[in-house]
C-alpha beads as a LAMMPS data file, in Angstrom:
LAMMPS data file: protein, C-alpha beads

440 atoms
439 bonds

1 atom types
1 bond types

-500.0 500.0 xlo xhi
-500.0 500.0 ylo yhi
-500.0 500.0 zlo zhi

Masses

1 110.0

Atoms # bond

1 1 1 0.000 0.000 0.000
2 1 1 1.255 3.378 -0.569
3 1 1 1.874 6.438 1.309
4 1 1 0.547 9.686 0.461
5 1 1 2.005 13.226 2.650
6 1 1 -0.937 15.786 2.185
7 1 1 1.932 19.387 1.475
8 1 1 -0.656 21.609 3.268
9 1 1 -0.765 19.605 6.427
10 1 1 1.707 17.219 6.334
11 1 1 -0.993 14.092 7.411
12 1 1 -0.190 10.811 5.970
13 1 1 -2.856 8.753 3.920
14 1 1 -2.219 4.925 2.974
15 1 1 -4.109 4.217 -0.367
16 1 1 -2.897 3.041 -3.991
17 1 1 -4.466 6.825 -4.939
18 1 1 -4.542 9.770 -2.760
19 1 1 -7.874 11.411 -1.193
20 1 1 -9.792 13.102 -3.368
21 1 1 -10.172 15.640 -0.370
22 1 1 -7.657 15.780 2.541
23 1 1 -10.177 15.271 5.817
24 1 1 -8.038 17.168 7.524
25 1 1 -7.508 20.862 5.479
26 1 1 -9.215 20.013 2.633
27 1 1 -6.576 20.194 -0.007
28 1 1 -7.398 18.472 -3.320
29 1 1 -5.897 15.225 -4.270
30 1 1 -2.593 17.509 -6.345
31 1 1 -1.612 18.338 -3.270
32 1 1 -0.198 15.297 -2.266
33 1 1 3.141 13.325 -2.568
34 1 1 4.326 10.356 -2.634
35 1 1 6.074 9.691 0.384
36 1 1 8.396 7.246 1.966
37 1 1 8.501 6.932 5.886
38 1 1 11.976 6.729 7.358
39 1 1 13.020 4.243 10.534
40 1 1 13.839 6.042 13.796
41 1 1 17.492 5.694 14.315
42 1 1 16.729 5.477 18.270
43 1 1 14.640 2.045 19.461
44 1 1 14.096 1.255 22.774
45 1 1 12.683 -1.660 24.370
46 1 1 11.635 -0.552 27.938
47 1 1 8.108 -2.413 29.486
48 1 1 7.746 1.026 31.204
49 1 1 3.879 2.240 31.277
50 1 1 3.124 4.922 29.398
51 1 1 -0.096 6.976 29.306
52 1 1 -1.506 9.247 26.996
53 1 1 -4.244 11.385 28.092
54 1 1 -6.352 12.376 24.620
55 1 1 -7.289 10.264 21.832
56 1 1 -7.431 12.622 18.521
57 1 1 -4.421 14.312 16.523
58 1 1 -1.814 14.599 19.085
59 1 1 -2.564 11.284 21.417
60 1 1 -2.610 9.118 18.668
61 1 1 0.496 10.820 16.911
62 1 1 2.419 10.547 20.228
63 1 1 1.106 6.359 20.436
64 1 1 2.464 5.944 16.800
65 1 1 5.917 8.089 17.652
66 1 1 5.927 5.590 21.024
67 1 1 5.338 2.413 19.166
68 1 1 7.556 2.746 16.195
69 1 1 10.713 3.214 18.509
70 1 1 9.451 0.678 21.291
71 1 1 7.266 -2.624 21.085
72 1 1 7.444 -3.871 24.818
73 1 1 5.876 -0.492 26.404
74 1 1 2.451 -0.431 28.222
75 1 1 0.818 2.427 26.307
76 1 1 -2.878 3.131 28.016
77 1 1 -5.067 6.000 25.827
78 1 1 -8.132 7.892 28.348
79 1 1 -10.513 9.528 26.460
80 1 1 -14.340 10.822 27.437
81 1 1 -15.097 10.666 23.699
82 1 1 -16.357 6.842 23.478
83 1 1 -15.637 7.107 19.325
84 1 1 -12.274 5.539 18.167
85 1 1 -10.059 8.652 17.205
86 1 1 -11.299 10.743 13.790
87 1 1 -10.440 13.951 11.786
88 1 1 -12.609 16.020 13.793
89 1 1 -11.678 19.125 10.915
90 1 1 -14.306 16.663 8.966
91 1 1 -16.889 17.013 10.921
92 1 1 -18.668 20.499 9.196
93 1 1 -18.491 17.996 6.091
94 1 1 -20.255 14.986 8.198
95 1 1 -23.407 17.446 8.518
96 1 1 -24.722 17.534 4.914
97 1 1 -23.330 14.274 3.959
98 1 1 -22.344 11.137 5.989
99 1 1 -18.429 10.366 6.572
100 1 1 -16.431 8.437 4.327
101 1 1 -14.893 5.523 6.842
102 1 1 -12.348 5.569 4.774
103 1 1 -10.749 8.825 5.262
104 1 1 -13.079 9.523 8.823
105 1 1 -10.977 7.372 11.260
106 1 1 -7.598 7.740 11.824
107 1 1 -6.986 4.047 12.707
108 1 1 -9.015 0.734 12.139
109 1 1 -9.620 -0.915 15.024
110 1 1 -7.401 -3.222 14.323
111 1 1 -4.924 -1.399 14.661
112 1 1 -5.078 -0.640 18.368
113 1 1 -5.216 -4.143 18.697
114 1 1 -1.884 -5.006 16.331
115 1 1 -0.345 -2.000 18.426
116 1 1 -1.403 -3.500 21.885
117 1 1 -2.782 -0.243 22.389
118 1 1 -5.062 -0.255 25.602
119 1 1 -8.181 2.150 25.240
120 1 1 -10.133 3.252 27.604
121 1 1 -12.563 5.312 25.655
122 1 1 -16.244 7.348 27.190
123 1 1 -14.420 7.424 30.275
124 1 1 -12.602 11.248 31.495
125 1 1 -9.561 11.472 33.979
126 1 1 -10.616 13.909 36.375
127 1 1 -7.312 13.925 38.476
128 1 1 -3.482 13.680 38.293
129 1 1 -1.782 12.686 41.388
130 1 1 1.651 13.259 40.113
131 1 1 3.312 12.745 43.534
132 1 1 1.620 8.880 42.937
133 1 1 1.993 9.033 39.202
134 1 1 -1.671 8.188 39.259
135 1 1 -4.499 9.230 37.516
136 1 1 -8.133 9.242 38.851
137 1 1 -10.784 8.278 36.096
138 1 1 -14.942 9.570 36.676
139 1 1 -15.486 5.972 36.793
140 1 1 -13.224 6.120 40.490
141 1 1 -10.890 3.882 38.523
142 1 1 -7.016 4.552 39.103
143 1 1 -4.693 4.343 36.459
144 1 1 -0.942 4.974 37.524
145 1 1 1.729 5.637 34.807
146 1 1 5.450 6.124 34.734
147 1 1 5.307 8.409 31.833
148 1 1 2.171 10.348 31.189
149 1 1 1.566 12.722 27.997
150 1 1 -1.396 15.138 28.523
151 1 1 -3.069 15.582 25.032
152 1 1 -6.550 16.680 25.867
153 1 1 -7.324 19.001 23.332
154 1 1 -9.199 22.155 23.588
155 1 1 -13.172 22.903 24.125
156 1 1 -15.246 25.682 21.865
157 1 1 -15.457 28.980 23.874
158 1 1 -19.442 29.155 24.267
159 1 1 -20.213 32.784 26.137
160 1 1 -22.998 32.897 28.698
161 1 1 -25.344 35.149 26.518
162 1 1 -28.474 35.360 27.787
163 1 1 -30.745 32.413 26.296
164 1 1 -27.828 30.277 25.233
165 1 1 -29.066 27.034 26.479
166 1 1 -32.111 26.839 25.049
167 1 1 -33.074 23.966 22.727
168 1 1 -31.391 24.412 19.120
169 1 1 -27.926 26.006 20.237
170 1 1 -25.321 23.753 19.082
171 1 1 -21.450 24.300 18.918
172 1 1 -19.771 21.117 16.681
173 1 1 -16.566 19.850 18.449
174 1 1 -17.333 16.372 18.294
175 1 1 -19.020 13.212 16.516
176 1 1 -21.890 13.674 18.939
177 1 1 -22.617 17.362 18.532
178 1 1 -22.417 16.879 14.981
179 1 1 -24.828 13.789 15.299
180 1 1 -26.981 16.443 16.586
181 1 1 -26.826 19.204 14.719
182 1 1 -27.519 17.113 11.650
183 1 1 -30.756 15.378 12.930
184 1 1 -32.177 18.641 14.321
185 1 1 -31.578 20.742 10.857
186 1 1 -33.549 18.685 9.226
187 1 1 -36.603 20.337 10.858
188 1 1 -35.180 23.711 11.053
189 1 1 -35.654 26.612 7.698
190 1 1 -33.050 29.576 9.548
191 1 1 -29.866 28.943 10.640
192 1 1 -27.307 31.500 12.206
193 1 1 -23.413 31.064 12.647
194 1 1 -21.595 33.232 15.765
195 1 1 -18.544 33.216 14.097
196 1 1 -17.149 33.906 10.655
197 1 1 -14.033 32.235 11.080
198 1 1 -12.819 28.987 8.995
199 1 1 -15.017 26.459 11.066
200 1 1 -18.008 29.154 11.206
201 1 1 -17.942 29.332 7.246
202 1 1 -17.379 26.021 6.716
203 1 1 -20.484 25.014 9.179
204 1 1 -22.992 27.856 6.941
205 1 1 -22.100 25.673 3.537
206 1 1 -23.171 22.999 4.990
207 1 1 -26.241 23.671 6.529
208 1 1 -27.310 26.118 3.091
209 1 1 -26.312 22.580 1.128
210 1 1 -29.293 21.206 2.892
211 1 1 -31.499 24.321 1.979
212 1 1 -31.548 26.693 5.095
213 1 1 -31.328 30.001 4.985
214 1 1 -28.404 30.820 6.714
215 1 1 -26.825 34.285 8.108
216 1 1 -23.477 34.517 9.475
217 1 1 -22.594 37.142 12.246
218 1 1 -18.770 38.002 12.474
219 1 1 -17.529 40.445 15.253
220 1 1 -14.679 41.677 13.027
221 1 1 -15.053 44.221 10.041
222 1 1 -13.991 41.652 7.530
223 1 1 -14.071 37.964 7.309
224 1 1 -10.901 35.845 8.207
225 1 1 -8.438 38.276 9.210
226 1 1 -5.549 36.216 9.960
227 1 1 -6.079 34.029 7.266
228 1 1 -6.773 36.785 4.309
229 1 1 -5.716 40.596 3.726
230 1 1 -8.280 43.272 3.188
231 1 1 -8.984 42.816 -0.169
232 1 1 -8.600 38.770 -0.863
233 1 1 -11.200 39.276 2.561
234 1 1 -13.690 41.560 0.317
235 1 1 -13.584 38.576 -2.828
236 1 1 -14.203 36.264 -0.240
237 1 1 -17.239 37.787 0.970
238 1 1 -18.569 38.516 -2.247
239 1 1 -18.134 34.812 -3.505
240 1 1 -20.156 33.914 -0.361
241 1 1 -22.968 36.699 -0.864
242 1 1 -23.360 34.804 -4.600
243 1 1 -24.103 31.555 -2.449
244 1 1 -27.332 33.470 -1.147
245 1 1 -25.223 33.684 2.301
246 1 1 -26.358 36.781 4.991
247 1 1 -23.308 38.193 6.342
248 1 1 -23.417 40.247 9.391
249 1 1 -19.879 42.023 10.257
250 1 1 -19.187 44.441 13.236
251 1 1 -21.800 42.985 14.940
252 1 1 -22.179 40.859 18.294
253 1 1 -24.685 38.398 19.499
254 1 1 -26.364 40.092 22.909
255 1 1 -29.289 37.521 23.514
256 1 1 -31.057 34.443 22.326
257 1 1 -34.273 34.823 21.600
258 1 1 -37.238 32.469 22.091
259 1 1 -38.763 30.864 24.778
260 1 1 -37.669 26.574 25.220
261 1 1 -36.364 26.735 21.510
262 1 1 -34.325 29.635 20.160
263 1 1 -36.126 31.675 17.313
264 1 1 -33.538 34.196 16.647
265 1 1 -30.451 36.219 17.584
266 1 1 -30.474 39.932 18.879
267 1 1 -27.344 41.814 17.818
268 1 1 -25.732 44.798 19.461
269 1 1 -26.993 46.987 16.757
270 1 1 -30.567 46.006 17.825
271 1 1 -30.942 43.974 14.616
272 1 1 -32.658 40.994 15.486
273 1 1 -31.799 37.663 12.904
274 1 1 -34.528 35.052 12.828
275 1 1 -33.437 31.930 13.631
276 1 1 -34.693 28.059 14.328
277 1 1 -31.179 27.051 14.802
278 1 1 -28.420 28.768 15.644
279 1 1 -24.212 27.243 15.613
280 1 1 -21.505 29.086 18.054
281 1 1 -18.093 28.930 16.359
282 1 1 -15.514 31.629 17.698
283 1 1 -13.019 29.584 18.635
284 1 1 -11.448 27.301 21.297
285 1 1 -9.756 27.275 24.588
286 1 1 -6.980 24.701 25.842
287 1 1 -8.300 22.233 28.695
288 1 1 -6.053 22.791 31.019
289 1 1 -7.802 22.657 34.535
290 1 1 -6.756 18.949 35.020
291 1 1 -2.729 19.845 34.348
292 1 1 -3.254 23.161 36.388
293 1 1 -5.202 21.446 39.281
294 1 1 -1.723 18.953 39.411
295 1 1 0.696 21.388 39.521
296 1 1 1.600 21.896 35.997
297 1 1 2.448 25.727 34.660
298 1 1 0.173 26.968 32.583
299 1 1 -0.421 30.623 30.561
300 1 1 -3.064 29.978 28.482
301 1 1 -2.154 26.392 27.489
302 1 1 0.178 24.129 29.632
303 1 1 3.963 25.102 28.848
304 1 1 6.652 23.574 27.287
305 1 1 9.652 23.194 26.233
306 1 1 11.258 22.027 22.924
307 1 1 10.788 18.352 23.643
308 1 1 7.360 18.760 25.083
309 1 1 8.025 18.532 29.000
310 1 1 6.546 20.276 31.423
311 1 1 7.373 21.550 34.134
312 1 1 6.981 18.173 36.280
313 1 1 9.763 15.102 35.411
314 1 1 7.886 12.357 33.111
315 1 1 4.909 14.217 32.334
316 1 1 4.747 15.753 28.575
317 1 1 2.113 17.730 26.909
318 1 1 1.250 17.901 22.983
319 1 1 -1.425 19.314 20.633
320 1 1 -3.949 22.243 21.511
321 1 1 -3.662 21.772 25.220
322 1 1 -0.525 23.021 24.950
323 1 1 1.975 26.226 24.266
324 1 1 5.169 26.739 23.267
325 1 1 7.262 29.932 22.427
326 1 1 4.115 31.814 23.921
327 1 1 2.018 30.522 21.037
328 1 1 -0.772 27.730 20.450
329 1 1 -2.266 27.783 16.577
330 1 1 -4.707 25.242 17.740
331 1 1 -4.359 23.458 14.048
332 1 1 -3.892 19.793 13.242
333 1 1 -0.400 20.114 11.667
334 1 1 0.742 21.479 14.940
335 1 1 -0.836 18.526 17.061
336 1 1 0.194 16.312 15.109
337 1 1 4.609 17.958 15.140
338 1 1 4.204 18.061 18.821
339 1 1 2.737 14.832 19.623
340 1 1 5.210 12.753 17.814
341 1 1 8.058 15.090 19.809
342 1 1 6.148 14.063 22.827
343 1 1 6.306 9.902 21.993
344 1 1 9.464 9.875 20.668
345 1 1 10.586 11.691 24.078
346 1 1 8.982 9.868 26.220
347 1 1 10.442 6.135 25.752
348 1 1 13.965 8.253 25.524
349 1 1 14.186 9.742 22.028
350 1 1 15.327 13.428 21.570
351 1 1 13.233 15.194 19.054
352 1 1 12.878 18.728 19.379
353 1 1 9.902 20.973 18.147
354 1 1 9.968 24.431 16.850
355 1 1 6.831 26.279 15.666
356 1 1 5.171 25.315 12.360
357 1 1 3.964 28.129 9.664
358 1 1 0.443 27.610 9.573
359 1 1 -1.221 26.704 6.311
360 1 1 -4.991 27.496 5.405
361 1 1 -7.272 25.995 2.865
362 1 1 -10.498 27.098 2.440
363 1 1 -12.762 24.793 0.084
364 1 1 -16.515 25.855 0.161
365 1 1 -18.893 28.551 -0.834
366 1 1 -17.801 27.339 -4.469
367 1 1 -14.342 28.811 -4.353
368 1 1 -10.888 27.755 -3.563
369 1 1 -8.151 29.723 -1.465
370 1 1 -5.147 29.043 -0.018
371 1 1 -2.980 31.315 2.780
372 1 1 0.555 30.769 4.145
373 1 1 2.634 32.659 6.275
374 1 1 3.046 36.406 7.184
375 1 1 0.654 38.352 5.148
376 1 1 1.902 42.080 6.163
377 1 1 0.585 41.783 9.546
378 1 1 3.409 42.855 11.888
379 1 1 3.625 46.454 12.677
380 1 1 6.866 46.856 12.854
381 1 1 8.584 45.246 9.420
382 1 1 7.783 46.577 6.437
383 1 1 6.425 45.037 3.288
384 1 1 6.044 44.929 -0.577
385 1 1 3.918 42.909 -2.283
386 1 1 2.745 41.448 -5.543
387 1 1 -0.476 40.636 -6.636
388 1 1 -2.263 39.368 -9.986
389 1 1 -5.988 38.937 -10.786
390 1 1 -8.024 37.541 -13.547
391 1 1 -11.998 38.758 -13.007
392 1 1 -12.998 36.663 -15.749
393 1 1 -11.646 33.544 -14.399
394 1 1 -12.155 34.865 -10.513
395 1 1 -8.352 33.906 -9.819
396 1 1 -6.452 36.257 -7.452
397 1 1 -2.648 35.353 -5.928
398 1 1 -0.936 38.301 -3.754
399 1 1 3.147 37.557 -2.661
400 1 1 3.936 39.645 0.013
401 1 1 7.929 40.128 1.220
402 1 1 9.908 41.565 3.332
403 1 1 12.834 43.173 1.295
404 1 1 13.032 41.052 -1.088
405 1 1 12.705 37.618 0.887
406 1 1 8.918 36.262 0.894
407 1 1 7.379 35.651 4.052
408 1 1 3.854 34.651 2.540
409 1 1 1.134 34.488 0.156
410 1 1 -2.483 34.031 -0.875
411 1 1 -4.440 31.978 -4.001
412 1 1 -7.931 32.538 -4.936
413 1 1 -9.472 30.538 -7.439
414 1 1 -6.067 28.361 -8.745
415 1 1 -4.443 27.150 -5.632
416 1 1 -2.290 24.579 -7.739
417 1 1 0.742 26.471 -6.609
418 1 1 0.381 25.972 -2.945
419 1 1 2.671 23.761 -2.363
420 1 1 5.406 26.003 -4.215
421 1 1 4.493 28.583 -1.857
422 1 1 4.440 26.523 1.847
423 1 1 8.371 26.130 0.179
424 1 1 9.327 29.967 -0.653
425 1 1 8.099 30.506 3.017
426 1 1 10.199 27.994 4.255
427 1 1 13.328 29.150 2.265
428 1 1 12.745 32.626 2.408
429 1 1 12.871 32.673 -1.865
430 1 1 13.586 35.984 -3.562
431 1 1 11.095 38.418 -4.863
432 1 1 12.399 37.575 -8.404
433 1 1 12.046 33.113 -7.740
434 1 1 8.391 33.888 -6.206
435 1 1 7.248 36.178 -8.733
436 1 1 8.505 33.547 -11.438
437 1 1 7.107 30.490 -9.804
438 1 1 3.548 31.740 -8.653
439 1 1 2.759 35.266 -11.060
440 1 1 4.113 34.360 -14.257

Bonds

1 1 1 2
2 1 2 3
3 1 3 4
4 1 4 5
5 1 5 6
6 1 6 7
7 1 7 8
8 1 8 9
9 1 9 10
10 1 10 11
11 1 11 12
12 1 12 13
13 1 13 14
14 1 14 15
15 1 15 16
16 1 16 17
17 1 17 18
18 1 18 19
19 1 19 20
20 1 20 21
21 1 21 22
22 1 22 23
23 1 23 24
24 1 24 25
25 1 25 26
26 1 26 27
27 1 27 28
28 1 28 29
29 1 29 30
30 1 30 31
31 1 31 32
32 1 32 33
33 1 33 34
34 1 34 35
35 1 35 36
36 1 36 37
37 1 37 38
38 1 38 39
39 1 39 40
40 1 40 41
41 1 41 42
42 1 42 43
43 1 43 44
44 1 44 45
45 1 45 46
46 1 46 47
47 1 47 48
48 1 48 49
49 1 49 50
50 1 50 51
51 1 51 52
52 1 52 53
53 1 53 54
54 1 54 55
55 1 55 56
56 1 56 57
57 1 57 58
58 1 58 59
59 1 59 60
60 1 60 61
61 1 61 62
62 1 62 63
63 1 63 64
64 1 64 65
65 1 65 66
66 1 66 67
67 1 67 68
68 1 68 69
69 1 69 70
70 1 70 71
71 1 71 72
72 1 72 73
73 1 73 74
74 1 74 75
75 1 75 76
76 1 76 77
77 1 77 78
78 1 78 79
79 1 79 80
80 1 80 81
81 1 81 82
82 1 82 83
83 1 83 84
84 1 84 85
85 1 85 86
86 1 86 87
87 1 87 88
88 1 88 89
89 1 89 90
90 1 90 91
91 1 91 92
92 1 92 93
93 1 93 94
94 1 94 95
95 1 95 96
96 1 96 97
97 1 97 98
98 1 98 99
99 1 99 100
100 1 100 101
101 1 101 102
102 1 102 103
103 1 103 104
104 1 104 105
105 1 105 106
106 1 106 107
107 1 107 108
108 1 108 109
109 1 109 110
110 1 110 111
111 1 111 112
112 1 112 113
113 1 113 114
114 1 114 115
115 1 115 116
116 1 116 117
117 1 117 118
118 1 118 119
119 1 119 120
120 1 120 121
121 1 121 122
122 1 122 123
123 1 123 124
124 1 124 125
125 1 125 126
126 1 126 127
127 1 127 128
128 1 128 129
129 1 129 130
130 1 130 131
131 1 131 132
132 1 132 133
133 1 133 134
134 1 134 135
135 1 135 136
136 1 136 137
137 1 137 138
138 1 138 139
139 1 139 140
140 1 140 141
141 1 141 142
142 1 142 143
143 1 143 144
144 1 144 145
145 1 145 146
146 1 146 147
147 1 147 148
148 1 148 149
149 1 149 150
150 1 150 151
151 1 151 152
152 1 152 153
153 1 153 154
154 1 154 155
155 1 155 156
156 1 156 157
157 1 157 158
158 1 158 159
159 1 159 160
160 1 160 161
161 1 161 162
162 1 162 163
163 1 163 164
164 1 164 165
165 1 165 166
166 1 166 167
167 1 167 168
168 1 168 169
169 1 169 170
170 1 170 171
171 1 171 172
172 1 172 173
173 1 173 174
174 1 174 175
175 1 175 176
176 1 176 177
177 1 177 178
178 1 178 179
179 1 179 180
180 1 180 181
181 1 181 182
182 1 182 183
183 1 183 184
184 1 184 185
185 1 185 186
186 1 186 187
187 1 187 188
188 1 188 189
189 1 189 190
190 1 190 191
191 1 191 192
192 1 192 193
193 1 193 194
194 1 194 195
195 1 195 196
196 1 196 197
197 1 197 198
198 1 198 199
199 1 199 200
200 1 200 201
201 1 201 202
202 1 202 203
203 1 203 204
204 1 204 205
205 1 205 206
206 1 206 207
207 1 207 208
208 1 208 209
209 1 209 210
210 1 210 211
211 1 211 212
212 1 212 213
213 1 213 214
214 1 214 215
215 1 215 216
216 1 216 217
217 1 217 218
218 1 218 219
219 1 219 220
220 1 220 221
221 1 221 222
222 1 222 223
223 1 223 224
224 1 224 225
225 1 225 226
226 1 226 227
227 1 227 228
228 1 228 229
229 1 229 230
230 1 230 231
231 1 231 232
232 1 232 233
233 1 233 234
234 1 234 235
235 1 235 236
236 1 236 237
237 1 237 238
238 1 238 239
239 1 239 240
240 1 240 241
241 1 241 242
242 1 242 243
243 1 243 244
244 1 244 245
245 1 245 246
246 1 246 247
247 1 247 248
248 1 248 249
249 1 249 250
250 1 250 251
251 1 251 252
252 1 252 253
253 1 253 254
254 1 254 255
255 1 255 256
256 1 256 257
257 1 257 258
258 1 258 259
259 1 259 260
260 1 260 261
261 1 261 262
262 1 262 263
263 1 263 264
264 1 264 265
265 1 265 266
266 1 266 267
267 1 267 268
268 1 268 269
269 1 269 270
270 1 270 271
271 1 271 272
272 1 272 273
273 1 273 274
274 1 274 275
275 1 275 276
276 1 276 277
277 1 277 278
278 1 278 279
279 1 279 280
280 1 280 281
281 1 281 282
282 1 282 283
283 1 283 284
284 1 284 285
285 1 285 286
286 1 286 287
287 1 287 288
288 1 288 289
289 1 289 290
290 1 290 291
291 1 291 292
292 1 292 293
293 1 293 294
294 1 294 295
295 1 295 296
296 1 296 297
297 1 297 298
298 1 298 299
299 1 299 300
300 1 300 301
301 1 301 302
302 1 302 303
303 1 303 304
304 1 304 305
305 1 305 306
306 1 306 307
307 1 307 308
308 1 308 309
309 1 309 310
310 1 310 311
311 1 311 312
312 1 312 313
313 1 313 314
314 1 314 315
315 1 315 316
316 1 316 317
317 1 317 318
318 1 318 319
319 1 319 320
320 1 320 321
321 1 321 322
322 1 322 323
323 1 323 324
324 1 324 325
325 1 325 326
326 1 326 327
327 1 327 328
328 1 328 329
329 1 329 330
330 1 330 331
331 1 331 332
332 1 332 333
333 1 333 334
334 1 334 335
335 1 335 336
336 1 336 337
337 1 337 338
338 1 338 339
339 1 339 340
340 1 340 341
341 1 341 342
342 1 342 343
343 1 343 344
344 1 344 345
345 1 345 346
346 1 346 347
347 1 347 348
348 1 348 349
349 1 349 350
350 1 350 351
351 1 351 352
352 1 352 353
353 1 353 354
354 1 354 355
355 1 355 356
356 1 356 357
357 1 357 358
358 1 358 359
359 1 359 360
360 1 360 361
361 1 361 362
362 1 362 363
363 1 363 364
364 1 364 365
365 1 365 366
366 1 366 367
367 1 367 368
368 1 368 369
369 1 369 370
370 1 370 371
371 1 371 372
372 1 372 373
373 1 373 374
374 1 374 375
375 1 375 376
376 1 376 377
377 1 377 378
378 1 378 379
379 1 379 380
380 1 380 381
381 1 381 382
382 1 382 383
383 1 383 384
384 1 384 385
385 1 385 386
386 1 386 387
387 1 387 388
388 1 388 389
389 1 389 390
390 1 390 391
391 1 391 392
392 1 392 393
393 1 393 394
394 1 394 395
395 1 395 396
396 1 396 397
397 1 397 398
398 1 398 399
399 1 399 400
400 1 400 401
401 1 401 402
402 1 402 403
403 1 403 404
404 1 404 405
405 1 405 406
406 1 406 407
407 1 407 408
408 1 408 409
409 1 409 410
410 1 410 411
411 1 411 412
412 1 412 413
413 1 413 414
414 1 414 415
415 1 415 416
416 1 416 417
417 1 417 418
418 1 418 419
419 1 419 420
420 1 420 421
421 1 421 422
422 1 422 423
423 1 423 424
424 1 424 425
425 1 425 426
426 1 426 427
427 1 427 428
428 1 428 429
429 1 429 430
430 1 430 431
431 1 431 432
432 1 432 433
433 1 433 434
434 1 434 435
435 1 435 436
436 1 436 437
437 1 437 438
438 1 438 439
439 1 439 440
């Protein structure tokens, strides 16, 4: 079987052909390469017990790390999601169409077994005794551990508006909330998205692919800015306006309205949006109560270092729970860096991590676009840029460098040169290569 590398997001796909799709950023099937996975040059074979808090990206990224460098360990996965581990970026997909098990899963089931990978799965760890090395399960089981790697992800920020618990308020972070969302659209004719951000879009394409009416309200003044520049922002916008799309922008939810089911949304301009239904996406915070309530630092994820330790000996952290540098992306390709830093390390490898450069594909609302990289944002460097568009054929690419060494770049429309930028990024190309490469 062969090995695809998505160039996006770096995940790895076995298949004789490549995903049409990548389930995790959504790149088309160019995007990926052939690829050819390399033997650790460290083994061990230790029977220590190793446990791995978190069973998405960065848990099972740190079990794979852990198991191709050491056969005899005990590796035990916790997880209060009962569902064997999936591409949870998917999951806006999942709600107009039903997953491909294919490309939904990360892992068979059989391969836990072949791995002699314990699971215990619908089932949270509510306490780390690290002076014990134990860890207390809502179940009252204990679980004790030599090595422990906390990889519990991150939870959608849901603010206590007024009226936000009442029936048809939904925020999709896993299987089960899309389960939800899906069987209680079908009833529903108005939908409204808190949030304009990549998830937020990608959840109002969905639910207008089943025929709602859908309106998005965005506190910002333009859509996706850290993904997009002003103007790539105002094509974007207007592509979605042609899907029949409502777009709200400087504007805040204050209330829910209704009485047991919501039936709208009042804004802070005293606009009130009619809704049956109404999806919260504007963004996530790291779980970290469980590390903090042990002992472990903590800013706003747990910190650490280059080889994903914390603060306490034998316990590592990976994936959105975590920060390093000061920063947390919260993106797969980052989960999935640090949690194979965090396996390797932890049966006695030495990987180090530095931060990634964040890709973004955006594949809905009938257009295409692609961002990498700085995109003139930082106040005190200055910038030129280059940009091309073709109306006609609603294409638009923008370079934008510093001097003349590119630090990043968007594609509207044709984003068959992404991979070619994710490279100039990475070795700072000249204004002269880019301009060749992506313009001309």
């Amino acid at each position: 079987m062969k090995l695809w590398r998505c160039i996006i997001c770096g995940e790895i796909f076995e298949g004789d052909e490549p995903p049409e799709i990548c389930p995790v950023c959504g790149a088309p099937s160019e995007e990926f390469e052939l690829y050819t996975e390399e033997e650790p040059v460290f083994t061990s074979n230790t029977n220590e017990k190793i446990v791995v808090i978190g069973n998405n990206a960065a848990g099972i990224s740190a079990v794979e790390a852990m198991r191709k460098r050491n056969t005899n360990a005990e590796i035990i996965v916790i997880d209060k999601d009962p569902n064997y581990a999936y591409y949870r970026p998917s999951l806006s997909d999942y709600i107009s169409d039903n997953h491909d098990e294919e490309y939904f899963y990360l892992h068979k089931k059989e391969w836990y077994n072949e791995n002699n990978i314990n699971l215990k799965l619908g089932t949270a760890a509510i306490k780390i005794d690290s002076s014990n090395n134990q860890i207390i399960l809502d179940n009252e089981e204990i679980v004790s551990y030599e090595k422990l790697i906390i990889a519990n992800g991150s939870h959608n920020f849901v603010p206590q508006l007024p009226g936000i618990n009442k029936k048809g308020v939904f925020s999709i972070k896993t299987l089960s909330d899309a389960d939800k969302v899906k069987a209680y659209a079908k009833d529903c004719n108005k939908a409204a998205i808190i949030g304009g951000g990549l998830l937020g879009l990608e959840a109002a394409w969905e639910l207008k692919k089943l025929g709602l009416d859908v309106t998005v309200i965005e506190v910002a003044d333009r859509l996706l800015p850290k993904q997009l520049d002003e103007e790539s922002s105002k094509i974007l916008e207007n592509g979605i306006k042609k899907t029949g799309i409502n777009i709200h922008k400087s504007a805040t939810a204050d209330a829910i309205l209704g009485e047991e089911e919501v039936t709208g949304i009042q804004l802070n301009n005293e606009m009130t949006i009619e809704a049956d239904m109404v999806i919260v996406s504007i963004g996530v915070r790291a779980n970290t109560k469980l590390a903090q309530e042990a002992g472990i630092n903590i800013n706003k994820g747990i910190i650490v270092d280059e080889y994903m330790r914390t603060n306490i000996e034998n316990i590592y952290g990976a994936g959105d729970v975590t920060e390093f540098d000061g920063i947390n992306y919260y993106i797969w390709q980052q989960a999935i860096e640090q949690g194979e830093v965090a396996g390797a390390n932890a049966v006695g490898d030495t990987l180090t991590y530095k931060n990634i450069i964040p890709n973004n594909v955006f594949n809905a609302m009938n257009m295409n676009i692609f961002s990498t990289g700085d995109l003139g944002s930082k106040k005190d460097l200055s910038y030129n840029s280059v940009n091309q568009q073709d109306i006609d054929k609603e294409i638009y690419k923008k370079l934008y460098f510093t001097g003349k060494k590119f630090t990043g770049g968007i594609l509207m429309g044709d984003i068959t040169k992404s991979s070619d930028m994710i490279k100039g990024v990475e070795e700072k190309s000249s204004l002269n290569q880019m301009v060749k490469e992506i313009i001309l």
